[in-house]
C-alpha positions as a printed Julia matrix, in Angstrom:
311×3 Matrix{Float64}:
 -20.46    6.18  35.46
 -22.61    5.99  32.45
 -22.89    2.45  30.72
 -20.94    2.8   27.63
 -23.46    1.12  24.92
 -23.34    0.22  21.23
 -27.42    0.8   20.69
 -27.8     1.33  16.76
 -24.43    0.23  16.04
 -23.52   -2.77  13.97
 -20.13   -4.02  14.48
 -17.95   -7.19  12.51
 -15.62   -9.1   14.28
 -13.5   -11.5   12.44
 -12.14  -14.79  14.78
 -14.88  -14.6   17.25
 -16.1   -18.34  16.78
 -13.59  -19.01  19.87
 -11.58  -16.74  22.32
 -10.56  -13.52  22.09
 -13.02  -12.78  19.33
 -15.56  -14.88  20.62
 -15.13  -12.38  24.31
 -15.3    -9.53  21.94
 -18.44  -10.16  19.93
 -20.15  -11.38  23.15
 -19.57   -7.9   24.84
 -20.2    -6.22  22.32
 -23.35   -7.88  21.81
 -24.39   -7.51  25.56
 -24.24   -3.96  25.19
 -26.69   -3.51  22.17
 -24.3    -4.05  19.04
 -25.37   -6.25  16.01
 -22.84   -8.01  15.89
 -21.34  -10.21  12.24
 -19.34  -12.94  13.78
 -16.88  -13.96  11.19
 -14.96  -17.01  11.49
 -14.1   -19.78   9.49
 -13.62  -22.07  12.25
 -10.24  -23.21  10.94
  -7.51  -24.73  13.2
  -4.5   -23.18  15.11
  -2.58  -23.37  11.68
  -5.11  -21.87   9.72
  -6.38  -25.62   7.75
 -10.25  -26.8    7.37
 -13.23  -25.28   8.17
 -16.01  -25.94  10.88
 -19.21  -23.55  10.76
 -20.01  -24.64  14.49
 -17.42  -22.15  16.33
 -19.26  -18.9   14.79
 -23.07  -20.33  14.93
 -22.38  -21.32  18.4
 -21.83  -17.58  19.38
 -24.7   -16.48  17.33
 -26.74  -18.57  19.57
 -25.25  -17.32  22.43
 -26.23  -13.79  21.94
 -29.14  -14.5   20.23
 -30.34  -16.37  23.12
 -29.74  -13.67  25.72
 -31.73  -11.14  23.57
 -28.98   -9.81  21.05
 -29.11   -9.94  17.17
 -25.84  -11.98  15.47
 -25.24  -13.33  12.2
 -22.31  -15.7   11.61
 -19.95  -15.17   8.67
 -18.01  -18.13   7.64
 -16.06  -16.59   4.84
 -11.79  -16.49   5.07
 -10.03  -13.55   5.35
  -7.35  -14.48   3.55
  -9.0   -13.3    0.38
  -9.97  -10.63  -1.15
 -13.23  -11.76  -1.96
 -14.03  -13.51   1.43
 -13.47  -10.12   2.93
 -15.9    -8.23   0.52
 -18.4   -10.82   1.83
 -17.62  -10.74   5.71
 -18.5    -6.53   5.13
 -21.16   -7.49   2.64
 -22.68   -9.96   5.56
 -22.99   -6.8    7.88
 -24.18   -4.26   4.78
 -26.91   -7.23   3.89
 -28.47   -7.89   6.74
 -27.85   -4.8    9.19
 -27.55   -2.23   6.29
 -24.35   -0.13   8.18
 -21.24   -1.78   9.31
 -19.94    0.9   12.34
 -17.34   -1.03  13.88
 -14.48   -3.55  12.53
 -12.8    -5.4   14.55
 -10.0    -7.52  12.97
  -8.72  -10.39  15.61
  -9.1   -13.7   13.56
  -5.25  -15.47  13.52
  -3.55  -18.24  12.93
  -0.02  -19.2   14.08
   2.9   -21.8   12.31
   5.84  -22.75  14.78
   8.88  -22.91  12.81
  12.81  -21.67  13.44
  13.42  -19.06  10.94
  16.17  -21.34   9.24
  13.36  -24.27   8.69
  10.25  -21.84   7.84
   8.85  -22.11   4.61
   7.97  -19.95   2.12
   3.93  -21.03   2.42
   4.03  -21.34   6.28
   4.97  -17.96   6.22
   2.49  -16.58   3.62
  -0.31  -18.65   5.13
   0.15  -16.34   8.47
   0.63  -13.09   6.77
  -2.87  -13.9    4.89
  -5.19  -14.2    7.68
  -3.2   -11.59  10.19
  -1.88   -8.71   7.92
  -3.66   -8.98   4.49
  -6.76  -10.01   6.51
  -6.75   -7.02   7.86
  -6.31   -5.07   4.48
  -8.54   -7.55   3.32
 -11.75   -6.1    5.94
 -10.4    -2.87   6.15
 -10.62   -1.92   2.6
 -14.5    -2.58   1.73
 -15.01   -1.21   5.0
 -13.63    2.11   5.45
 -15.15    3.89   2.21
 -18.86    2.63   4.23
 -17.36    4.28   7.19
 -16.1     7.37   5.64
 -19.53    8.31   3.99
 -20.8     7.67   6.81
 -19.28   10.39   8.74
 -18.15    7.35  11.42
 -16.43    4.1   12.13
 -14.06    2.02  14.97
 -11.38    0.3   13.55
  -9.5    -2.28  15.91
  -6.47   -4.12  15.09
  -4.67   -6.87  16.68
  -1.08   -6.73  16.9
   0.97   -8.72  19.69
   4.23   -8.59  21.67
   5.57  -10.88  19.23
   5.24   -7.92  16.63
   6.45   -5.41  18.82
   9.31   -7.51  20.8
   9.47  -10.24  18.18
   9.2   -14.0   19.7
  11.5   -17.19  18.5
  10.23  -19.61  16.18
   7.28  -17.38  14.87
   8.26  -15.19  11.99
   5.28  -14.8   10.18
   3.62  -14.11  13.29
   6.06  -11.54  14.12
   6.33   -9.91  10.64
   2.53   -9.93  10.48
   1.79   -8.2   13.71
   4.32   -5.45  13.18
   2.94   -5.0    9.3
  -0.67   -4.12  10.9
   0.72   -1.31  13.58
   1.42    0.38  10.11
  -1.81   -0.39   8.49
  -3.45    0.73  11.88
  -1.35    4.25  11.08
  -2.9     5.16   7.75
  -6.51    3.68   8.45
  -6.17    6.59  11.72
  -4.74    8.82   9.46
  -6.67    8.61   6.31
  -9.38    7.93   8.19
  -9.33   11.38  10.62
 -11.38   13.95   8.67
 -14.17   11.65   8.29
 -14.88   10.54  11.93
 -12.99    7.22  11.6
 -10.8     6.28  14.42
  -8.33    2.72  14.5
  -6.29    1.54  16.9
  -4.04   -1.29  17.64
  -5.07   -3.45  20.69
  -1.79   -5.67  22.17
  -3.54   -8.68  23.44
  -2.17  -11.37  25.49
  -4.66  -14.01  27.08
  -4.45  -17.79  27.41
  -6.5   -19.16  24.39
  -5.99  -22.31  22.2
  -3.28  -20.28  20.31
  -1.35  -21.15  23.79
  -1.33  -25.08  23.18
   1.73  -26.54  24.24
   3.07  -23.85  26.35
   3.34  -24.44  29.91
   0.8   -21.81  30.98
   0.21  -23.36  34.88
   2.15  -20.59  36.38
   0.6   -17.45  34.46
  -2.17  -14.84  37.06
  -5.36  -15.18  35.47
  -5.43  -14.27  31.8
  -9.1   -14.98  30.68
 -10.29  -13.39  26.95
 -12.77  -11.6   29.36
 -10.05   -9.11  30.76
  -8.92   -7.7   27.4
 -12.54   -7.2   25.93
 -13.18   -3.73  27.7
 -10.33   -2.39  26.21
 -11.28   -3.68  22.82
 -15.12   -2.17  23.19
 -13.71    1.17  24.44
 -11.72    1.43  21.29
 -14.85    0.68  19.51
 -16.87    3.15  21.33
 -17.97    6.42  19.76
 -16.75    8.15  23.2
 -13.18    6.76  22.18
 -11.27    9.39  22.07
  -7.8     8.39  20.99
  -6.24    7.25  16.67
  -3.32    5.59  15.51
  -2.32    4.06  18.92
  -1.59    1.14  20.39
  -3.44   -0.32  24.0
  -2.03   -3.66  25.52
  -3.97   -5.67  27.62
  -2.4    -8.64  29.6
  -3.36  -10.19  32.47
  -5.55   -7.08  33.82
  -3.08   -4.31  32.72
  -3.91   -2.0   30.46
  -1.18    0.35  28.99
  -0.09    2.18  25.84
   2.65    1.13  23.66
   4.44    3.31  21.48
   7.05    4.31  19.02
   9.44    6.91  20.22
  13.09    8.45  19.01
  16.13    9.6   20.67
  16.63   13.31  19.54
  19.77   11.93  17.87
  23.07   13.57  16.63
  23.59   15.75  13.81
  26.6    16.13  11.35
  26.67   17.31   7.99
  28.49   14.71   6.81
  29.5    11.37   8.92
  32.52    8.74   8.88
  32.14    5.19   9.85
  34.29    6.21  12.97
  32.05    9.32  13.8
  29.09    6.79  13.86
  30.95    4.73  15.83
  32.06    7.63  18.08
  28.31    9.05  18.71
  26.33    6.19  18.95
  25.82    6.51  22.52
  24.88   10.24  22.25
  22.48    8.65  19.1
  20.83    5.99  21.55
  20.7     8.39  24.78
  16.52    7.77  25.97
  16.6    10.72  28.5
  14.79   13.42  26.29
  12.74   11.03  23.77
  10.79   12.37  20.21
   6.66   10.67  20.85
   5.38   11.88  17.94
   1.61   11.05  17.62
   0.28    9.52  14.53
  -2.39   12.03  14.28
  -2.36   14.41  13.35
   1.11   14.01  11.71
   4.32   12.37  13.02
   5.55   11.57   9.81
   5.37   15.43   8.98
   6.72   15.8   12.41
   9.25   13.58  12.43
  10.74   14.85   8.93
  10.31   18.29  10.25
  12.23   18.13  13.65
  15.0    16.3   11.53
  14.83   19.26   8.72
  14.8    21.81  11.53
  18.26   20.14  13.44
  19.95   20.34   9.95
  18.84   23.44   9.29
  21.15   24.67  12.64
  23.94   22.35  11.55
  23.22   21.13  15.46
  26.35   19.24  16.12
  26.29   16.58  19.18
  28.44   14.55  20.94
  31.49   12.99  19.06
  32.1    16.2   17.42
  35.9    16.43  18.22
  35.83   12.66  15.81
């Protein structure tokens, strides 16, 4: 099999001072990218700053032969955003691929969170995102090319106790990940969603002794695959976790149709509603929310009538 290389490419990858990013860039790198690493070096909650994390990696690849630059601006802003892109534009003069990992985690039970805790997550994991994305993707588009990567979680798919700005965050970017693939498909810009799970510092104080091995290392192939220009798949969703790779996705029940419903008619065909055996997967592109409006039109249309209907 051909080596799958990133010769000519440029690529930014936010939160790769340490980890998961830090496995990213250095892949990346090994395979020809110029890589931006961007990271503030801040701690598991998102406070201070420490420029050694990100000029540690840049000596890392520079060292084996690669070109780097380090980025120490916050995603969190607007502004520090513009400059993480600008870092790429300056000193590589293309950004091809974004890769949007940096995070940040506050424990909390929902009934204790606060207000800031909460909004301090959202900043770096879901506005970050928007934050990169956005003086990115116009780049991209006039380009004619680009590899978006976000990083969702199981705690945004399945949800996760005591982390609800986590949770909120990592479902909010599976819909950003949706328009960047769909906005972004007449103009040879792919993004997808990777699901990552791997046993990094964001894991302190969970009992971890008993988990197969779950280095940063295993999920990175998945990650530069998305980011290759043979990738050949938008507006999905890849999880990687302890050497499996599989897709994730949003699907719907065909459902029940009734021109007009009763609380007890609900209540009557909700297990006709929630049956799984013939599922809607509607793919983001080119257009399940056409689709999906569509097939619902169409049912109505032929006052389709379900289970229940004697209620």
């Amino acid at each position: 099999m051909t080596e799958l290389r990133f010769d000519g490419r440029v690529a930014v990858v936010t939160g790769a001072g340490r980890g998961l990013g830090r496995a990213y860039a250095l892949l990346l790198a090994a395979r020809g990218a110029r890589v931006v690493v961007a990271d503030i070096g801040a701690a598991v909650r998102g406070d201070g700053a420490d420029p050694g994390p990100a000029a540690a990696v840049v000596r890392e690849i520079t060292g084996a032969g690669g070109q780097a630059v380090a980025c120490t601006e916050s995603v969190a802003t607007p502004d520090g955003g513009r400059a993480i892109i600008d870092a790429a534009l300056e000193r590589f003069g293309r950004v091809d691929v974004l890769v949007h990992n940096a995070g940040n985690v506050r424990y909390a039970p929902l009934a204790e969170m606060t207000s800031e805790d909460f909004d301090a997550v959202l900043d770096v994991h879901l506005r970050g995102a928007f934050h990169v994305v956005r003086p990115a993707f116009p780049h991209m588009c006039a380009a004619g090319y680009g590899r978006v990567v976000l990083t969702s979680s199981i705690g945004g798919l399945y949800g996760n106790k005591r982390v609800a700005g986590y949770a909120a965050a990592k479902a909010g970017v599976v819909g950003l990940s949706n328009v960047v693939a769909l906005e972004g498909a007449d103009h040879g810009v792919t993004c997808n969603v990777i699901v990552p799970s791997a046993v990094t510092r964001l894991a302190d104080g969970i009992d971890t002794s008993a988990y197969p091995p779950m280095d940063p290392g295993l999920v990175a192939p998945a990650v530069a695959w998305l980011a290759h220009e043979t990738c050949t798949i938008s507006g999905e969703m890849l999880v990687s976790i302890a050497g499996r790779l599989a897709r994730a996705f949003v699907a719907e029940t065909p459902g029940v149709h009734r021109p007009a419903w009763t609380p007890e008619q609900v209540a009557a065909s909700l297990d006709a509603a929630r049956d799984t055996a013939d599922p809607w997967i509607l793919p983001v592109v080119p257009a399940a929310h056409n689709d999906h409006i569509g097939r619902s039109f169409a049912m109505a249309a032929k006052g389709e009538t379900h289970a229940g209907q004697g209620v």
